[in-house]
C-alpha positions in Angstrom: 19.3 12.4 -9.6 19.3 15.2 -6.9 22.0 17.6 -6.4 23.5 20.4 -3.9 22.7 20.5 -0.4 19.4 19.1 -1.0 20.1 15.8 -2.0 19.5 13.1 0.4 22.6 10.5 0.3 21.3 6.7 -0.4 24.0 3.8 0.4 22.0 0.6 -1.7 22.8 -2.8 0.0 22.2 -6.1 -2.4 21.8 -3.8 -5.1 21.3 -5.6 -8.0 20.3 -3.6 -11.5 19.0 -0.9 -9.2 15.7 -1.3 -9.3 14.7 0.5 -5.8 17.7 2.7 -6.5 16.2 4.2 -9.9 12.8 4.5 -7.6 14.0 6.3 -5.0 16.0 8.8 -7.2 12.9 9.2 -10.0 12.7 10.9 -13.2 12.5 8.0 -15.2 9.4 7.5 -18.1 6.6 4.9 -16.9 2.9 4.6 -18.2 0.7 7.3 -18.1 -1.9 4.7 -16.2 0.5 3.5 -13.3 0.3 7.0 -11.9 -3.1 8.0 -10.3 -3.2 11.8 -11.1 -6.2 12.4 -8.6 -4.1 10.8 -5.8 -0.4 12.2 -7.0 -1.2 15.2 -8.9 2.5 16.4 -8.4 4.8 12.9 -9.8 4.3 13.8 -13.4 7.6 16.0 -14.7 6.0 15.8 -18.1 3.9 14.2 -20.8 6.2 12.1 -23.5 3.1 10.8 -25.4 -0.4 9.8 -25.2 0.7 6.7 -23.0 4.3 7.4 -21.4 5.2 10.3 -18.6 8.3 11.1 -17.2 8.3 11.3 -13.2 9.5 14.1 -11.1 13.2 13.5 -10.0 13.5 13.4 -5.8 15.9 14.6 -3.5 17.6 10.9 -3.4 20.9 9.9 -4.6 22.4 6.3 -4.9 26.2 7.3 -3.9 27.0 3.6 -2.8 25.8 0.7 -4.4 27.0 -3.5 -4.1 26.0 -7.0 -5.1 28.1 -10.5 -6.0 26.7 -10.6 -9.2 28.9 -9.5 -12.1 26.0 -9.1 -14.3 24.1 -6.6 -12.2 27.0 -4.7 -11.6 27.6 -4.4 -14.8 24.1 -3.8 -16.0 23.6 -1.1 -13.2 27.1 0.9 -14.7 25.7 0.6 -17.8 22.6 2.5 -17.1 23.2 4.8 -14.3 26.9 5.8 -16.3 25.9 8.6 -18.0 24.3 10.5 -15.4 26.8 9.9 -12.6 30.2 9.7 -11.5 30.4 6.1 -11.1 33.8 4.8 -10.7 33.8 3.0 -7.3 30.4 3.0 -6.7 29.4 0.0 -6.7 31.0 -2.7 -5.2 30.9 -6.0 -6.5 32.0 -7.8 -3.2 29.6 -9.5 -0.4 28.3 -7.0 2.4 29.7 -9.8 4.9 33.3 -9.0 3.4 32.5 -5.1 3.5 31.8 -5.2 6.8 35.1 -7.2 7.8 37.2 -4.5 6.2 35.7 -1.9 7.3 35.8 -2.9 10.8 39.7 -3.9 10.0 40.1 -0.8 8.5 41.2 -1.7 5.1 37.6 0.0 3.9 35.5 2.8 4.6 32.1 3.2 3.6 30.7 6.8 2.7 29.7 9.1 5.4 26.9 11.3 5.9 24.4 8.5 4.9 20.8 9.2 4.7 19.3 6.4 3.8 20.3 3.1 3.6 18.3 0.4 1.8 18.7 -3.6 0.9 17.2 -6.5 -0.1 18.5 -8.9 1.5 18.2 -12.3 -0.3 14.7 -13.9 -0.6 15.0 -17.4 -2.1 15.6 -19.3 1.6 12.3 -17.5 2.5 10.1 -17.6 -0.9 7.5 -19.6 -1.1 8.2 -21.0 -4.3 12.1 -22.2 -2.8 13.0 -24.4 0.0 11.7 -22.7 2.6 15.2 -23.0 4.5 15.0 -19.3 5.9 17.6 -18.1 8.9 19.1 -21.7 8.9 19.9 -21.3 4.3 22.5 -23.9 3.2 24.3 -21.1 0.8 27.1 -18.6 1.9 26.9 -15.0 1.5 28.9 -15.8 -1.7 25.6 -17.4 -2.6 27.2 -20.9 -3.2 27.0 -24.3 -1.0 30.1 -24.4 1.3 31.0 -24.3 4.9 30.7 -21.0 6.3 30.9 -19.4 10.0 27.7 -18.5 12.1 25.6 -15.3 10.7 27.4 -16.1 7.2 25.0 -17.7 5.2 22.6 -16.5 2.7 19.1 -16.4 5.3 21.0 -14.3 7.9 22.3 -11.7 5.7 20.0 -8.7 6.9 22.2 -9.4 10.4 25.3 -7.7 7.8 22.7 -5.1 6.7 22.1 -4.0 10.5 25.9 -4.1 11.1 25.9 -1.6 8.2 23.3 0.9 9.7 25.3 0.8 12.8 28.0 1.4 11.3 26.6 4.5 8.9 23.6 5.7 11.0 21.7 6.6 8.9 17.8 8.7 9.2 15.9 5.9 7.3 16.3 2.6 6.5 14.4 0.5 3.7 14.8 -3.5 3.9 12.4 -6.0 1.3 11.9 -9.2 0.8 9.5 -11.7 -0.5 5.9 -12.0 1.1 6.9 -15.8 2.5 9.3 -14.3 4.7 5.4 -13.3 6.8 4.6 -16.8 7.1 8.0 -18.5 8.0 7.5 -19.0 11.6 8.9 -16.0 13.7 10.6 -14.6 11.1 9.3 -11.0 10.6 9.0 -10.8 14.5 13.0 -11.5 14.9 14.0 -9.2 11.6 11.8 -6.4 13.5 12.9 -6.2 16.2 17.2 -7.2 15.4 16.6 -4.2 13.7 14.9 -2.0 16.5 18.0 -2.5 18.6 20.6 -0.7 16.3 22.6 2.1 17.3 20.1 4.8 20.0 17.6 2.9 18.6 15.0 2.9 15.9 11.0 3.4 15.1 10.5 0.2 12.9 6.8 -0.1 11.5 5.7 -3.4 11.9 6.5 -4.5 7.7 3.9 -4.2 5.2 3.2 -6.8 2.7 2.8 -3.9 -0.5 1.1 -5.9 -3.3 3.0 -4.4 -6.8 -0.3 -4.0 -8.6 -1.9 -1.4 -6.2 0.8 1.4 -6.9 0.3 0.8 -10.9 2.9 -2.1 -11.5 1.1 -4.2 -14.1 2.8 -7.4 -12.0 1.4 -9.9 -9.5 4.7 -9.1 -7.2 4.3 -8.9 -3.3 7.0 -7.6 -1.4 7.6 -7.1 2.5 8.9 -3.9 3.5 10.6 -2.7 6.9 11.1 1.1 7.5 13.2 2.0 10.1 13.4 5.2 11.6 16.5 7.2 13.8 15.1 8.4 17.4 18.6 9.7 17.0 17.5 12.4 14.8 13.6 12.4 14.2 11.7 14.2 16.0 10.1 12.3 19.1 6.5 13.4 18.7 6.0 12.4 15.3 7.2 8.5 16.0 4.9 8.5 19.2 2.2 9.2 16.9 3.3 6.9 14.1 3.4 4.3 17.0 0.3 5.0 18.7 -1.7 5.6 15.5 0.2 3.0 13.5 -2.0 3.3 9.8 -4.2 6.2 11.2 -1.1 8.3 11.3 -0.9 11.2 9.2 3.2 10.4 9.0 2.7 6.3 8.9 5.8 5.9 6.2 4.0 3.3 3.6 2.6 4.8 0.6 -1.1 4.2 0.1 -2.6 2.4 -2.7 -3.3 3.9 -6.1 -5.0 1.2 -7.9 -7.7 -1.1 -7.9 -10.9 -1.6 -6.7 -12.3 1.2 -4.4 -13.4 5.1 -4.7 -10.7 6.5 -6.3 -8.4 4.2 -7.3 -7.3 3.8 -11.2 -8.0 0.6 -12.3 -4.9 -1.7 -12.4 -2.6 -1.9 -15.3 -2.5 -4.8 -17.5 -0.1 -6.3 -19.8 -2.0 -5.5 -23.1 -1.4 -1.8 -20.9 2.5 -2.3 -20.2 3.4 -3.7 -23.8 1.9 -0.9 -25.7 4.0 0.4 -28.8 6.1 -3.1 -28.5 6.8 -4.4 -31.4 7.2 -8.2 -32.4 10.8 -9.8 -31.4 11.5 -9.6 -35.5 10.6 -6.6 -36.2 12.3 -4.6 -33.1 15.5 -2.7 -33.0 15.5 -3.1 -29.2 18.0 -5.3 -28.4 16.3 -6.5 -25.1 12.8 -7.4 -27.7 14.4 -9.2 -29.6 15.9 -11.1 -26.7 13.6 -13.8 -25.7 14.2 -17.5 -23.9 13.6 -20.7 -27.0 12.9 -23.0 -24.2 11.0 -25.3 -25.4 7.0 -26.2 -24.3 7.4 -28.9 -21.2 3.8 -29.1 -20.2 1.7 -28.0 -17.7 4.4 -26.5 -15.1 6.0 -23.1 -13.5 6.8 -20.8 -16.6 4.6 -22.6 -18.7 1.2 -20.7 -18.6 0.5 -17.9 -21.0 0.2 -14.3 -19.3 -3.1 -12.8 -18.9 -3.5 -9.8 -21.5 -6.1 -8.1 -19.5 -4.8 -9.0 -16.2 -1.5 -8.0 -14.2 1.5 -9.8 -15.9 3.2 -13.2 -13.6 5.9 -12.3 -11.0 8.9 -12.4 -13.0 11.5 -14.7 -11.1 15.3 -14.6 -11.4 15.1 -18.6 -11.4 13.7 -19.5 -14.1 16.3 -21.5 -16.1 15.0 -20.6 -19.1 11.1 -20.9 -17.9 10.2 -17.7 -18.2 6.3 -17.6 -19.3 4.6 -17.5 -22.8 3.9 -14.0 -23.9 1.9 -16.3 -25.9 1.1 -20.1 -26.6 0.1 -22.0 -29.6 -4.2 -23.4 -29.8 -2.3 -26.4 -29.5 -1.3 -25.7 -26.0 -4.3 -24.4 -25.2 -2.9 -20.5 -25.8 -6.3 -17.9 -25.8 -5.0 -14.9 -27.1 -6.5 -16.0 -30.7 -6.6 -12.2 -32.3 -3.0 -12.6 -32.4 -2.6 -16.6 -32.9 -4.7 -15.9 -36.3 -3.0 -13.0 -37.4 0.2 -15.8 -37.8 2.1 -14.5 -34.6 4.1 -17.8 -33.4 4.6 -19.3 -30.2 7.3 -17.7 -27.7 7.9 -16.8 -24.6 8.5 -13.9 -23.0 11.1 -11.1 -23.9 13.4 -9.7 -21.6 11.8 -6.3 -22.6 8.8 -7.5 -22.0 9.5 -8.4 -18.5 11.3 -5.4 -18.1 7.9 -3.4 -18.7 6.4 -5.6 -16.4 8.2 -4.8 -13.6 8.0 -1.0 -14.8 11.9 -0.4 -15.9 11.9 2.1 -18.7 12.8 1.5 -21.8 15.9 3.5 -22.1 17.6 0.4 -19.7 18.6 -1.6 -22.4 19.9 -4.9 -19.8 21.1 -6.5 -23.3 24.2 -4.7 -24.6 28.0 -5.7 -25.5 29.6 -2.4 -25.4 33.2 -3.9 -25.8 33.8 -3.6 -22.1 31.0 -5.1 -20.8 28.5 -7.7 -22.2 25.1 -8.5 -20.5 22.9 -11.3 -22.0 19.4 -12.4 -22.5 19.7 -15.2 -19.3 21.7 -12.8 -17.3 19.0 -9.9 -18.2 16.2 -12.2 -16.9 17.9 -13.0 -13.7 18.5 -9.4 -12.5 15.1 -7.9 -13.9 13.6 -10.8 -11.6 15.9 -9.6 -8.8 15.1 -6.3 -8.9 12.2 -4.3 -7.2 9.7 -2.3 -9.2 11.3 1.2 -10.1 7.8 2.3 -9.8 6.8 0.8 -6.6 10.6 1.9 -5.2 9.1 5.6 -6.6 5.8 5.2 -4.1 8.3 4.4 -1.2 10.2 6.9 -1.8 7.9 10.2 -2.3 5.9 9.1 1.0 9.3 9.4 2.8 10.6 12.3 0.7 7.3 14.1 2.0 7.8 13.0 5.7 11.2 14.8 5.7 11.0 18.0 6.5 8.6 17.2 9.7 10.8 14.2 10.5 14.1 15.6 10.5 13.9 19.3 10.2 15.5 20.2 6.9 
């Protein structure tokens, strides 16, 4: 976490666990292989062993954060408690009732915002869901009820743009799932609601960032909008980002670290991400030993066993249970047979597990009862799914860390 006058103030929107928040601040341990040293020489803070590194810390700092999900707020005080003041933080309360208040004056959200970032809820545009996009049947509450215009659960990032308004901030950071590209108009309408906020800003026509390229050993793609303040930036350096668009040398999306191509690391794996992990019986790690007993329903979604040598499944907050196999039975047709005749059984995956997948370190421990708070193994598994990659949140955030200075002067 950045401190003094350096530290660049982040209000997080649809929070969650704080995955993007822990990437935008840093300093957290990842693998040693999601971090491309000939491309990033200057990420690594230090070496913990022959396959972990801690990251640099940046200048960001969550001092807001909200969501309507009890166990993310809790899980999120849980982990970013000891390093912060926390108490008020985050909000568990719906940005749609935020706003309200603070327009009635019964709240005030913190000043001298820098960044503000959200992401806004996916399922009405996923693929895998409905498909139901700006005209979603849920509330902002997230349940199915009657609710006034530009109140339910697709139209959301309409109460995220009422927020930059109200904050201005320099930067803003909005994701969602890759569907949202292919709904119709969709990203054409987000774009350019948000281009009309406040004096204005430079939004970057959104990027489809695949998780795997920037070392997350995950088949997760993500669409990203970056919105810039012609309020503050300097003028120049948008009309190049404009004209230039990816030949800029200040376009705002990090590039790629891994994968095929002159030099790129090759991608990180599973067998990669669940190095030193130790069997659900054997572990100490309360989030190991976690792991869903659903039972095997047949060829289906969460039924497949993850690819060892490939990137790891997109881990998905609905799963009921269906998370995938970190290993099936010869009976099922499970191929991972060093393991299968070594006597290791059947299971699925462990919220741990999934955790490293989506590159949370493992000092987040998402399964606790600390006699306040209690987090379980389905709760766990719903807010890992939610979150974004720490790591890819990390690539975001040092490209715009290191467009600062030129963009805003200090």
């Amino acid at each position: 976490m950045a401190s003094g006058k350096n530290a660049l103030r982040v209000l997080s929107l649809f929070s969650g666990c704080g995955g993007l928040d822990l990437g935008l601040e840093g300093g957290f341990v990842t693998l040693k292989k999601s971090v491309n040293e000939k491309i990033h020489p200057d990420w690594i803070e230090d070496v913990v062993n022959k396959n972990f590194i801690r990251l640099k810390k940046n200048r960001f700092e969550t001092v807001f954060a909200n969501d309507i999900l009890p166990c993310a707020q809790k899980a999120w005080n849980h982990f970013f408690g000891d390093r912060k003041e926390i108490e008020g933080i985050y909000r568990l309360e719906s940005i749609v009732d935020l706003v309200k208040k603070s327009k009635s004056g019964e709240f005030e959200f913190p000043q001298k915002i820098d960044v503000v970032t959200g992401g806004f809820p996916c399922q009405d545009f996923s693929v895998a869901g409905k498909r139901l996009g700006f005209d979603s049947a849920k509330s902002h509450n997230g349940v199915n009820e009657e609710h006034a215009e530009n109140e339910s659960r697709g139209t959301l990032y309409l109460w995220m743009k009422q927020v930059i308004e109200i904050v201005k901030p320099k930067i803003f950071i909005a994701e969602n799932v890759k569907g949202l590209v292919s709904l119709g108009d969709a990203k054409k309408i987000i774009e350019t609601d948000f281009r009309n906020i406040d004096k204005g800003y430079c939004v970057v026509d959104a990027q489809v960032l695949k998780a795997w390229e920037y070392g997350v050993p995950q088949s997760r793609e993500r669409v990203v909008f970056i919105g810039i303040s012609r309020k503050y930036a300097n003028p120049k350096i948008l009309a190049d980002i404009e004209q230039k668009s990816e030949q800029s040398q200040y376009y705002p999306y990090p590039i790629k670290t891994h994968g095929d191509g002159e030099g790129l690391q090759k991608i990180v794996t599973c067998k990669d991400a669940f190095v030193g992990l130790k069997e659900p019986d054997e572990s100490s790690d309360a989030a190991q030993k976690a792991y869903s007993k659903a039972k095997y329903y047949g060829k289906m979604q969460g039924s497949s066993e993850i690819d060892m040598d490939g990137v790891g499944p997109t881990i998905r907050s609905e799963h009921h249970g269906n998370i995938e196999y970190r290993r099936l039975s010869e009976e099922h047709g499970g191929k991972i047979l060093s393991e299968l005749n070594k006597g290791l059984q059947e299971r699925r995956l462990s919220v741990r597990e999934c955790a490293r997948i989506q590159t949370f370190p493992d000092d987040y421990e998402f399964v606790f009862n600390d006699g306040t708070n209690k987090v379980n193994s389905s709760d766990a598994y719903k807010v890992i799914g939610n979150a974004v990659p720490p790591l890819l949140g990390y690539a975001i955030g040092k490209r715009l860390e290191s467009l600062w200075n030129d963009l805003f002067g200090e």
